[in-house]
C-alpha positions in Angstrom: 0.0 0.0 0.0 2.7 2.7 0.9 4.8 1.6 -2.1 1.0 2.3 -4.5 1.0 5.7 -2.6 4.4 6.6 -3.4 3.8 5.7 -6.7 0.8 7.9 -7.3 2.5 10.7 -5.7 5.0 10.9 -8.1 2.5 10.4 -10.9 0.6 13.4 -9.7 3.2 15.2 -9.2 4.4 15.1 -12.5 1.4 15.7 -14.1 0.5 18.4 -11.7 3.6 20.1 -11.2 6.4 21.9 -12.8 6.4 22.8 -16.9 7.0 26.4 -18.3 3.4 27.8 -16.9 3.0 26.1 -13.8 -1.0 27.6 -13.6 -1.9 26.0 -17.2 -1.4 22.3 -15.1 -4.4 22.9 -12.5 -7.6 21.7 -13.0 -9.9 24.1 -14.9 -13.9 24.5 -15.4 -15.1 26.9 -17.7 -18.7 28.1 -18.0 -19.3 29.7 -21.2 -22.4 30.6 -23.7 -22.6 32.4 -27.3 -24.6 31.3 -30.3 -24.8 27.8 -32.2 -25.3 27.2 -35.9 -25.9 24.7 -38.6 -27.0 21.7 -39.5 -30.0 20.4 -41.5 -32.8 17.6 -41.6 -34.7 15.9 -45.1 -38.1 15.7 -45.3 -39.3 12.1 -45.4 -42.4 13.0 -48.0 -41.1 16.1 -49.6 -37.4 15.3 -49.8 -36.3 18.6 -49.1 -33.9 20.1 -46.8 -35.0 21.3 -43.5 -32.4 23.8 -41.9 -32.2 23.5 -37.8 -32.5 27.3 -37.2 -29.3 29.0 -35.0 -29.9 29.5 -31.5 -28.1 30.3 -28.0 -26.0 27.6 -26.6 -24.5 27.5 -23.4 -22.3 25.0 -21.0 -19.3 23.9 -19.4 -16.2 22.6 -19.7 -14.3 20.4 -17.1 -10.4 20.1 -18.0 -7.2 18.4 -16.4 -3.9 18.2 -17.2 -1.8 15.0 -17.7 1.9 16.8 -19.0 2.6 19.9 -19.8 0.7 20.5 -22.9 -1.8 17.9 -22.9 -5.1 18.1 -20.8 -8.3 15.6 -20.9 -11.8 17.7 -20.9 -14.9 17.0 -20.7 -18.2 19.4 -22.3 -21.7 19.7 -21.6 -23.8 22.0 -23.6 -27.1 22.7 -24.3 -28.5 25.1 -27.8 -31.7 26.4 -28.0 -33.2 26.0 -31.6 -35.9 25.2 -34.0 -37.1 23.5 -37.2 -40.2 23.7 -39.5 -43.1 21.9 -38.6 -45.0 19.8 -40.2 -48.0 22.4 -41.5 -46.8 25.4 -43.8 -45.5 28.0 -41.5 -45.3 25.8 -38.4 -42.2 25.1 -36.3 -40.8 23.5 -33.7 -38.7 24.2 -30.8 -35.7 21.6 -30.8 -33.2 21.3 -28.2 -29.6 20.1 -29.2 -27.4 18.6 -26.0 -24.3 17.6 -26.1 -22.5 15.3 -23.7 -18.3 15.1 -24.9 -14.9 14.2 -23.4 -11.6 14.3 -25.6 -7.9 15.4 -25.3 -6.4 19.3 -25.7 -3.5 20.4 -26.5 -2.5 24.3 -25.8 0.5 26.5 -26.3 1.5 29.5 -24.7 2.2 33.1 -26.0 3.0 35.2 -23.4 -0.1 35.6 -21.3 -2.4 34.0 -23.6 -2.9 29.8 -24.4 -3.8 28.9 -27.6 -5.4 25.5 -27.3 -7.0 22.7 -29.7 -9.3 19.9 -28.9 -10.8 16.8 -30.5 -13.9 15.5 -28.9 -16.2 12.0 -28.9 -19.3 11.6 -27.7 -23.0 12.3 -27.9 -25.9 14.7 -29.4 -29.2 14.4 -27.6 -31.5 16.0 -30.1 -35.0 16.7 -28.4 -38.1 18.5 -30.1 -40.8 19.6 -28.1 -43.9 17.1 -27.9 -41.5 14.2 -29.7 -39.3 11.8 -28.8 -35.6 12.7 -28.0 -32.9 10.7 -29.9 -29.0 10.2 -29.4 -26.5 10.9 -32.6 -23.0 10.1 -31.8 -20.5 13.2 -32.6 -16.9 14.2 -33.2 -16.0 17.6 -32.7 -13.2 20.1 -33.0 -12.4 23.5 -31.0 -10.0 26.1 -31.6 -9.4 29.3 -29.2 -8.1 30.8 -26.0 -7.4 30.9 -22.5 -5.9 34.5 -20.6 -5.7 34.3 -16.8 -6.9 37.3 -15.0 -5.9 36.0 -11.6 -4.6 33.0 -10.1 -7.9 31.4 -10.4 -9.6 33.1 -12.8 -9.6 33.7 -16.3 -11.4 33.8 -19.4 -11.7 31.3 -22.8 -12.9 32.4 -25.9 -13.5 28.8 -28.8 -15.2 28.1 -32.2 -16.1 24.6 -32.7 -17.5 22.5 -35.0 -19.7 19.1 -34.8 -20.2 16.4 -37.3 -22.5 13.5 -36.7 -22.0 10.8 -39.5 -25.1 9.6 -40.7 -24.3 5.5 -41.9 -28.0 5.2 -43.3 -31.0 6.6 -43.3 -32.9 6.7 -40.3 -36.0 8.4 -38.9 -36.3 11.2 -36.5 -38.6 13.4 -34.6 -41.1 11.0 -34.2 -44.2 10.4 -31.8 -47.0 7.7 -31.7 -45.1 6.6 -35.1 -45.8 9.3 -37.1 -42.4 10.5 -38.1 -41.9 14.2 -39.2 -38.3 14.2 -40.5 -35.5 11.9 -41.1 -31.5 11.9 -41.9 -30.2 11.5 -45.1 -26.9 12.1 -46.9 -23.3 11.3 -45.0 -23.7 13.1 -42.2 -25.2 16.7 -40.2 -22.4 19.4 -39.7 -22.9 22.0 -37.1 -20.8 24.7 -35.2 -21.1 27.4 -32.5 -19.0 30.3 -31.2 -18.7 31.0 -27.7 -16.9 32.9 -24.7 -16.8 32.7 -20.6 -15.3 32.5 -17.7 -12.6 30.1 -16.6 -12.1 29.2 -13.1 -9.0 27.1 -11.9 -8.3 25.3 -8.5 
């Protein structure tokens, strides 16, 4: 047992400790909002295009480093949106969740990070009155973190979502009546966004 605690105190001491910007190495969450974009449905008896309208989004962002330019984070965010509705000048209100966790990699210049991140993981899609449904998601961000303080900063990203679509399949459904469906290889979406970053 004291040899397995000596071993983990080196391990997080390593990862924790020591590099050229000793604050970039603590843990980080980051609460942010801005506006989300994108993305399109098909029309199961028409066969056209159905554009999911932009909308506010807003989340977090739970980070950790593991060396000195690497970090693991983890995103939750929420977009408020909308699509046509079934009858001519109907819509309805859809919202997009997503549920992610991926690896980072930032850079500093001077007393700003520059930071990438690829992402895995999950769009809950849920229209109002219809059943929600799960697309898995890959996603990429670009952007930057500036400390203000010790323990608090602020991050500014752009990212952008794809969900690859393998077949047809339908969506936005209830007492199976279906109102749209997917189509084509795949939905790409993106949103912009800026907040506060706290460290500890």
């Amino acid at each position: 047992m004291r040899r397995l605690l000596a071993t983990l105190t080196v391990l997080l001491a390593t990862v924790f400790a020591g590099g050229t910007d000793a604050r970039a190495q603590t843990p980080e969450i980051a609460a942010f909002a801005g506006w989300g974009f994108g993305g399109g449905l098909t029309s199961p008896a028409t066969g056209d295009g159905i554009a999911i309208e932009a909308g506010p989004v807003y989340g977090g962002t739970f980070s950790a480093a593991i060396s000195r330019t690497w970090r693991v984070e983890a995103l939750v965010s929420r977009q408020e949106s909308r699509v046509e509705g079934g009858a001519p000048g109907s819509h309805i209100n859809v919202a997009l969740e997503r549920y992610m966790a991926g690896i980072q990699e930032e850079k500093a210049r001077g007393g700003v990070r520059a930071f990438g991140t690829f992402l895995i993981g999950a769009t809950r899609f849920a229209p109002s009155g219809f059943e929600s449904e799960f697309w898995f998601t890959l996603g990429v961000g670009l952007g930057v973190k500036t400390r203000l303080s010790d323990h608090l900063g602020l991050r500014f990203e752009a990212r952008g979502f794809y969900t690859p679509v393998m077949s047809s399949g339908a969506t936005v459904c209830a007492g199976g009546h279906c109102i749209f469906a997917f189509s084509g290889s795949g939905v790409f979406q993106g949103d912009v966004s800026g907040g506060m970053l706290f460290a500890f």
